[in-house]
N, C-alpha and C positions, 0 to 999 in steps of 0.2 A: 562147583565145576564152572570153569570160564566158560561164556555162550559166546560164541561168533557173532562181532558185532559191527559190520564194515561201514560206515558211514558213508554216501556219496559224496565223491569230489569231479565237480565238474569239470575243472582246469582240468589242462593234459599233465601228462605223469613224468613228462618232461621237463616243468619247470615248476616252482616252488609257488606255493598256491597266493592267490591276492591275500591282501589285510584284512578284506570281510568275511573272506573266506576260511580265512585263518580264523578270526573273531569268532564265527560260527563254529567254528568245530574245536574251538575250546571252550569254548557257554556249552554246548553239545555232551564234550567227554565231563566235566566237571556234572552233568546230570546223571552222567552214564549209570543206573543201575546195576546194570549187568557184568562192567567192567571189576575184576578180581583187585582185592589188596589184601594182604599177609596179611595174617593176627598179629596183634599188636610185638606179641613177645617173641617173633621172628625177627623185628625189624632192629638193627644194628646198626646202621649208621645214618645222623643226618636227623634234624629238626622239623616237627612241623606237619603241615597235612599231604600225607602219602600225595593223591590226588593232584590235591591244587598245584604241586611242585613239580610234578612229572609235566603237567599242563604246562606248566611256565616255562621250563625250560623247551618244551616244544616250537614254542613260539619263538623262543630265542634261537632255536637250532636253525628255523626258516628264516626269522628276518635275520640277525646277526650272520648266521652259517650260511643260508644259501641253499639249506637243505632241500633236495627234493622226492617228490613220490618214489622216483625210479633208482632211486642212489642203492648202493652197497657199503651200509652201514658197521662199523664196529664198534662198539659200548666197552671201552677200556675199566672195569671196576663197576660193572653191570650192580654190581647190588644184589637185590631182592626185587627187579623189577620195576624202578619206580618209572625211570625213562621207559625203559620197553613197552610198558601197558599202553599209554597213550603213543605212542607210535605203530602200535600197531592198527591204529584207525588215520594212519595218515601214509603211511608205506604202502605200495601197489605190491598186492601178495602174488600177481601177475611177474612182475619183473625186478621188485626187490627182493632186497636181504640182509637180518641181520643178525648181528653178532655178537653173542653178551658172553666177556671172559673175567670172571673175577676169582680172586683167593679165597672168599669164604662160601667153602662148599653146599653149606646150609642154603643158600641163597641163591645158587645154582640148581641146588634141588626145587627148590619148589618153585623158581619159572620153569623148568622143564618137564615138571608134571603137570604147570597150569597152564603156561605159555603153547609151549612148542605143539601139543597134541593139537590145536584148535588153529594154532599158525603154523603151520610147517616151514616156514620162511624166517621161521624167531629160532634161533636155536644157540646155545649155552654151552660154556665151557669152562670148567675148574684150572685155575692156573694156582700149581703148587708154589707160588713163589710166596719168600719169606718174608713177612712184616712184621714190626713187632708191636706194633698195636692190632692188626686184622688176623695175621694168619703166623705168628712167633715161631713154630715148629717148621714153619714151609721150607720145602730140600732144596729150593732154587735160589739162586742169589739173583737177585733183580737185573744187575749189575751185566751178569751171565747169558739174561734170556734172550732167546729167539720164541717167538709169539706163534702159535702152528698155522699162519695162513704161507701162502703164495706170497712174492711179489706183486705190487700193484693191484692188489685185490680188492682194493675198498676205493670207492669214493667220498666219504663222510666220517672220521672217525673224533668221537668226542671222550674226553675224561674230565666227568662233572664230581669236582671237590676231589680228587685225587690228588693233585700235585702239592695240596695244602697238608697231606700224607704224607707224603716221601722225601726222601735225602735226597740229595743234589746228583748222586751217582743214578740213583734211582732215577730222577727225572732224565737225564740224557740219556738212558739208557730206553727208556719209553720213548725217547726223542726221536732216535737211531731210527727206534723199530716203525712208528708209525711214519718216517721217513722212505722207509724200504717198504710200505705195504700201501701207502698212498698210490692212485696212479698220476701224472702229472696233473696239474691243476688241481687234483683234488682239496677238498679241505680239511681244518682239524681243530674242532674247537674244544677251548680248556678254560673251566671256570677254578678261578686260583684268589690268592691275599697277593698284590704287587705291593711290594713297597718304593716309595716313590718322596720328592720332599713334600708333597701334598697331604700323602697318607700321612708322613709322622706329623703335620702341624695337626690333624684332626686327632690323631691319638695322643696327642699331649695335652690337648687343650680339653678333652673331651673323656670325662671319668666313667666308667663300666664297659669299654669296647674291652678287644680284647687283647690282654697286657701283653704285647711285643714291646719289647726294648730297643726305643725308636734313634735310640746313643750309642748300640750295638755297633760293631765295625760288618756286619753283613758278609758276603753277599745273602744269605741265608738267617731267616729268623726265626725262632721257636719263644711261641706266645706261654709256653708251659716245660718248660727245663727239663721238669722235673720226670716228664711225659713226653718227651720232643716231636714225635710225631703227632699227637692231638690237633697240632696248628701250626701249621709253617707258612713263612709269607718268605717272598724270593723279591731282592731289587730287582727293577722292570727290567732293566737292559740287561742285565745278567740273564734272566730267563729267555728274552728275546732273545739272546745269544747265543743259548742254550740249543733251540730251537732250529735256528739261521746254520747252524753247524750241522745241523740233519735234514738240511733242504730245504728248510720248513721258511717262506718268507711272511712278516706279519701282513694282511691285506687292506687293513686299516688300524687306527687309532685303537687301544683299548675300549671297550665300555665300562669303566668305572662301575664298582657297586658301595651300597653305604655301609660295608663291613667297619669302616672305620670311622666313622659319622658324615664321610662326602652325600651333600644332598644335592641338587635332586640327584635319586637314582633309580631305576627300575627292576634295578637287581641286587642281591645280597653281594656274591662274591662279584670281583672283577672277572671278564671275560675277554678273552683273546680269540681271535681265530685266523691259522692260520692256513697258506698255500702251500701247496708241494710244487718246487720249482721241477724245471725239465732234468735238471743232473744232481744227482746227489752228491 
């Protein structure tokens, strides 16, 4: 059973916490004992150490996103927890909240018998939409949805390795909505494959990444045909574009990751993040 494990943060809950502070309290959860992770044979999507990655991306949500204690979070493709765990040692259970809505209900279940009971502020949501790699039977068409919040409800919403999932209706259709549930200013970070002429000179030149066909006429590329969703990468400006049509403005540069062999990098996938302008 998850133990209640609140770490102190000094900083106000108002603004996103320093670099050492951040430092600390990811050396901190990375000891954490106490903190839950799914058995092995729950876990469905995504490489690597439960733990270390949810860590990482914390860190990214604050420096790149801008993330803070007090925000109103929404977890577009929540998973099985991996983001959630480690935020809930950086979220003010005072005055945040967040919001984990994905298609595979497995996953859904067990943050909300491990999560939500010990955070009331964590709370999970099954969304029946259809995929055909995650959720093939699901009655919704992506395409279709309206997501069950309010307007302007959120100030933080991220989709980590999602958009490397979905068809292009499917992304503007997430676009829209986290468009309409942003409040202004808020933000929206999305770790995705861009393709770019940077990325195909390192996939040509560079044997074992992952085979997108960098000859393709795009805007959309599927790494695996034969599986199309497995791995999609979107040309940069196309997705920006995508995006900019739901309000959405880029706030800066991407951060590049070395899914493609770009060194240095700090991160696997590329990361965007973007603004909710004042008018949609």
């Amino acid at each position: 059973r998850m133990t209640a494990v609140i770490l102190p943060m000094s900083q106000s809950r108002h603004e996103a916490v320093s670099d050492a502070r951040l430092d600390w309290l990811a050396e901190s959860l990375l000891a954490n004992r106490f903190l839950p992770e799914p058995p092995p044979e729950k876990l469905f999507v995504g490489d690597g150490d439960f733990r270390a990655i949810g860590v990482e991306f914390l860190c990214h949500f604050v420096r790149l996103g801008g993330l803070k204690p007090s925000d109103r979070v929404l977890d577009i493709g929540c998973g099985i927890g991996r983001m959630a765990v480690p935020l809930t040692q950086y979220l003010d259970p005072a005055t945040a909240t967040y919001e984990g809505i994905d298609v595979v209900a497995d996953g859904i279940e067990w943050c909300s018998r491990t999560i939500t009971p010990v955070y009331p502020n964590f709370t999970f949501r099954h969304l029946d939409a259809a995929n055909s790699l995650y959720n093939p039977d699901g009655t919704v068409a992506i395409g279709e949805l309206t997501l069950p919040y309010e307007d302007g409800s959120f100030d933080f919403v991220f989709m980590t390795s999602v958009i490397t999932h979905l068809e292009e209706a499917d992304v503007a259709a997430y676009a829209r909505e986290i468009g309409r549930l942003l409040d202004p200013g808020g933000r929206c970070f999305v770790s995705l494959f861009l393709m770019n002429d940077e990325a195909r000179r390192h996939l040509s030149s560079e044997p074992g990444r992952l085979p997108f066909d960098t000859e393709a006429e795009g805007p959309v590329y599927f790494a695996h045909p034969e599986v199309p969703l497995a791995a999609v990468a979107y040309e940069e400006g196309h997705l920006i574009d995508l995006f900019s049509k739901a309000g959405l403005r880029l706030r800066a540069a991407p951060a590049y990751g070395h899914w493609c062999g770009r060194q240095p990098a700090n991160n696997y996938q590329d990361i965007c993040v973007f603004e909710r302008m004042e008018a949609v």
